[in-house]
N, C-alpha and C positions, 0 to 999 in steps of 0.2 A: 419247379421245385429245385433248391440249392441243393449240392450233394453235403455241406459243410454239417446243417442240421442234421442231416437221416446218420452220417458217419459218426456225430456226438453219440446219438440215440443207440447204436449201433455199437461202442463204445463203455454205454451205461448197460447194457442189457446184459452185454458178457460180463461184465465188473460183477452185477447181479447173480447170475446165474454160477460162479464159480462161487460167490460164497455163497448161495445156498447149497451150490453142491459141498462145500467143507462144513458147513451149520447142519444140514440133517441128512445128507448121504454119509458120513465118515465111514461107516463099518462096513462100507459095500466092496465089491473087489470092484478091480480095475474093469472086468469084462460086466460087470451091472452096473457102473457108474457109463460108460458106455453106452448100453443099451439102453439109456435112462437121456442121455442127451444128444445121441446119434437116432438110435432107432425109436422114443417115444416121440421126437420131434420132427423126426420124418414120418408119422403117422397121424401130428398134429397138422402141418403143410399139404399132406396128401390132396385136401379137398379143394385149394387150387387151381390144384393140376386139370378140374374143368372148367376154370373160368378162362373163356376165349380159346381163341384156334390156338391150337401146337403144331406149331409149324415139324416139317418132316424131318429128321436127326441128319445131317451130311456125314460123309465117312469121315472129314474134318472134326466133326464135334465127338465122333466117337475116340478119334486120336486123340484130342486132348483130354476126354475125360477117362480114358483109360490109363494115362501116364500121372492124373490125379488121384482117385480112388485110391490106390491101394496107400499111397502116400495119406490121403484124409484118413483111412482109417489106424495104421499108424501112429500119425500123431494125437489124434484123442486117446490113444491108451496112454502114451505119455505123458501129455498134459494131463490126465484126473489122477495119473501114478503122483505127475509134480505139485498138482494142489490138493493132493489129500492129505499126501506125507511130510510136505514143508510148508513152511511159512507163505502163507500170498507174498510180504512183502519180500523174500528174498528170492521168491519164484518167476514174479509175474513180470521183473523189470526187464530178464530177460528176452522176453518180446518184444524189446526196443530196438531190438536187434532185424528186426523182419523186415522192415522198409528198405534199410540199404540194400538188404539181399533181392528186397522185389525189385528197387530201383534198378539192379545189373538183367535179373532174368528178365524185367519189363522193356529196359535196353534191349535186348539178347533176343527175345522171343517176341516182341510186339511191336520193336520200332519205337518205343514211347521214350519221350525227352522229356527232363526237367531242366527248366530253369533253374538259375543261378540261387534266388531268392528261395525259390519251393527245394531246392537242395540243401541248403542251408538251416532251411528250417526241418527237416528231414534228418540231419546232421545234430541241431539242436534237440530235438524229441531223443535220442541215441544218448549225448552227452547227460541230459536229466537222468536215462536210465544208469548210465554211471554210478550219478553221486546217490543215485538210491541204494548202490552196490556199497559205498564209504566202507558202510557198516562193516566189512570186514577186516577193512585195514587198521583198525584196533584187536584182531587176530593176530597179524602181522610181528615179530619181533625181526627188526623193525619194519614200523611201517613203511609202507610202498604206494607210489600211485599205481602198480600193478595188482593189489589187494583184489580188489572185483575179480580181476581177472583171474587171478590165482582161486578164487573163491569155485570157481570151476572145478576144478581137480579135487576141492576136500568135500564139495557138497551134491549129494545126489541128486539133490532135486534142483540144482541148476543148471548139473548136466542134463535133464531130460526134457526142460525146459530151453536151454540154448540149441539141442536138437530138435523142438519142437518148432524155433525159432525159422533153421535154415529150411525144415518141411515147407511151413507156412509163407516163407519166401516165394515157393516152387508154385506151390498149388492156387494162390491168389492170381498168380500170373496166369495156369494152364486154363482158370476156370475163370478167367473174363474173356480168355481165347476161346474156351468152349462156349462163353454167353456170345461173343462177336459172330460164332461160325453159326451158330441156329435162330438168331436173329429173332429172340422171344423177349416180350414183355420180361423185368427186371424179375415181378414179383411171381411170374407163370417157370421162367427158368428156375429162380432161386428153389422154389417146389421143388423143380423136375429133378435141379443139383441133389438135393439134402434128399430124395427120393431114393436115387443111386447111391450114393453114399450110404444110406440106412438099408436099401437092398445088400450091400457088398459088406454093410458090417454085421445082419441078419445071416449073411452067407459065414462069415467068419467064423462067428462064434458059434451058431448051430455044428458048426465041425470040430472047432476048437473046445467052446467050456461051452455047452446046448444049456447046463440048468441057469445060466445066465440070462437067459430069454423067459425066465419063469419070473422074474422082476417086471415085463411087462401086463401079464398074466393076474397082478393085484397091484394096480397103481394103487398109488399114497398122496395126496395134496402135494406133498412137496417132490414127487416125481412131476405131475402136471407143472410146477409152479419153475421148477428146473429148465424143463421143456417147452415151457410158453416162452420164459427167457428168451432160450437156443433160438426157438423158430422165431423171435423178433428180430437177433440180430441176423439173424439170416437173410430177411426182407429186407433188412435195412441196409445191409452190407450190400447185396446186388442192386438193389437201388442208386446205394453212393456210387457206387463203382461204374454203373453206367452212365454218369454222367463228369466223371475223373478222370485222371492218369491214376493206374494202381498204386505206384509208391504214396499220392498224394492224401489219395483214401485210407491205405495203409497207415500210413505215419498217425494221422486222427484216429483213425479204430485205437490205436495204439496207448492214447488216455484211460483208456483201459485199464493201465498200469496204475495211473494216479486212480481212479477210481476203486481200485480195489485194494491201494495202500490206505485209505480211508478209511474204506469198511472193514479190515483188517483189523485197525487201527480200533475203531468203533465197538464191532462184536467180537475180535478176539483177542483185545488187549495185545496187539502188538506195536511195537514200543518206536520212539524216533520219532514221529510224527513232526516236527518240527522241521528236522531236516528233508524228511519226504516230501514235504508240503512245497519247501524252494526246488528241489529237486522238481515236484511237479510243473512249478512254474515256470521251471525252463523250460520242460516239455507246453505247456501249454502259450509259450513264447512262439517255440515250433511250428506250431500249428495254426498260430497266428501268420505268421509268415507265408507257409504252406498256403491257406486261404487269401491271403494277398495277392500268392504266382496265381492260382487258377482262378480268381475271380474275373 
């Protein structure tokens, strides 16, 4: 099995799953949007966790996943704070951001190399995130090619998103380390991960906001349908990844971005499309490339 397919698929699910979380979660707070795609999809994974041996935790895997968790959960409050309250398309490109950052910790923490080619095109997916950013520099008087960047500082939901960015740099990196140290089937870990994850954000909120947990207590269609999402790209993502370099996986997860300037585009009449669509093409130029270095 290619890892290029499952990281598309993988790609398409989270595109999905965020806008149904803006189409029929909007009114929820951040701590039931939450427990709606951390803890109902760690409770859809759950049944995994007995197909095949599980192999025994090393003190190694508990290190990584302990320098993870608290970080996952984290940035999912972020990220449903950034696509509930802003725009997908002015939220999501910020995630273009997450590969160079995995590329330095996947350096840093795994030893992992990219080629020249698969950098490049790593590089490219980053630059399309840019020109999706343009949009601001008709803000600008005058305009700037600093515009995007500047667009940080007046808008909220891209600060919480370009932090959600440099999280998800960290934690892709800690949690292929925690998949390398326990040495389990993609689809047996990826469980075991979003397990932990959904215990630690179970733990959270029960201390923090507890009626938040009463969201799981009457699911809705479109809780389940959130959560089928989540737990696809969840499989999909440890899948890719165990057969990648993370930045490489990363970079592709990262269409993500075009895909949800689409649907955006599609169900909430958000505007540009033209230019979003070359902007995607450059990204998906990237990825082109990217699948070139690891083929």
């Amino acid at each position: 099995m290619h890892w290029l397919p499952l990281a598309l698929t993988c790609a398409l699910a989270l595109a999905l799953a965020d806008a149904a979380t803006k189409r029929w979660l909007r009114g929820y707070t951040a701590a039931e949007l939450v427990m709606v795609r951390f803890g109902l999809t760690a409770l859809l994974l759950a049944p995994l966790l007995t197909v095949g041996p599980m192999p025994t935790p090393t003190p190694q895997f508990w290190l990584w996943m302990g320098a993870a968790l608290p970080l996952e959960v984290l940035a999912e409050v972020l990220y449903v704070l950034a696509i509930r309250d802003s725009p997908l398309s002015l939220t999501l490109p910020y995630l273009a951001f997450t590969p160079v950052l995995t590329a330095l910790a996947g350096d840093l923490l795994l030893g992992e190399r990219l080629g020249l080619t698969g950098f490049a095109g790593v590089l490219l997916v980053v630059v399309g995130a840019y020109v999706l950013n343009l949009e601001h520099a008709r803000l600008d008087r005058p305009a700037t090619w600093l515009a995007p960047l500047a667009a940080i500082v007046r808008l909220r939901g891209a600060r919480l998103m370009l932090a959600v960015a440099v999280i998800y740099g960290l934690t892709s990196v800690l949690g292929k380390g925690a998949m390398h140290s326990l040495a389990a089937p993609a689809p047996t870990f990826g469980a075991l991960y979003f397990a932990l994850v959904g215990t630690a954000t179970f733990a959270v909120f029960a201390l923090w906001q507890p009626r938040a947990l009463v969201v799981l207590a009457r699911p809705r269609p479109a809780h389940l349908l959130v959560a089928a999402l989540m737990a696809a790209m969840i499989l999909t993502h440890f899948l890719a990844l165990a057969l990648t370099e993370t930045a490489y996986m990363i970079a592709v997860k990262r269409v993500s971005i075009l895909f949800g300037i689409v649907v955006g585009a599609v169900f909430f009449a958000e505007g540009r499309l033209a230019r979003n669509l070359f902007a995607g093409a450059l990204m998906v130029g990237g990825v082109a490339l990217i699948g070139a270095q690891a083929a």
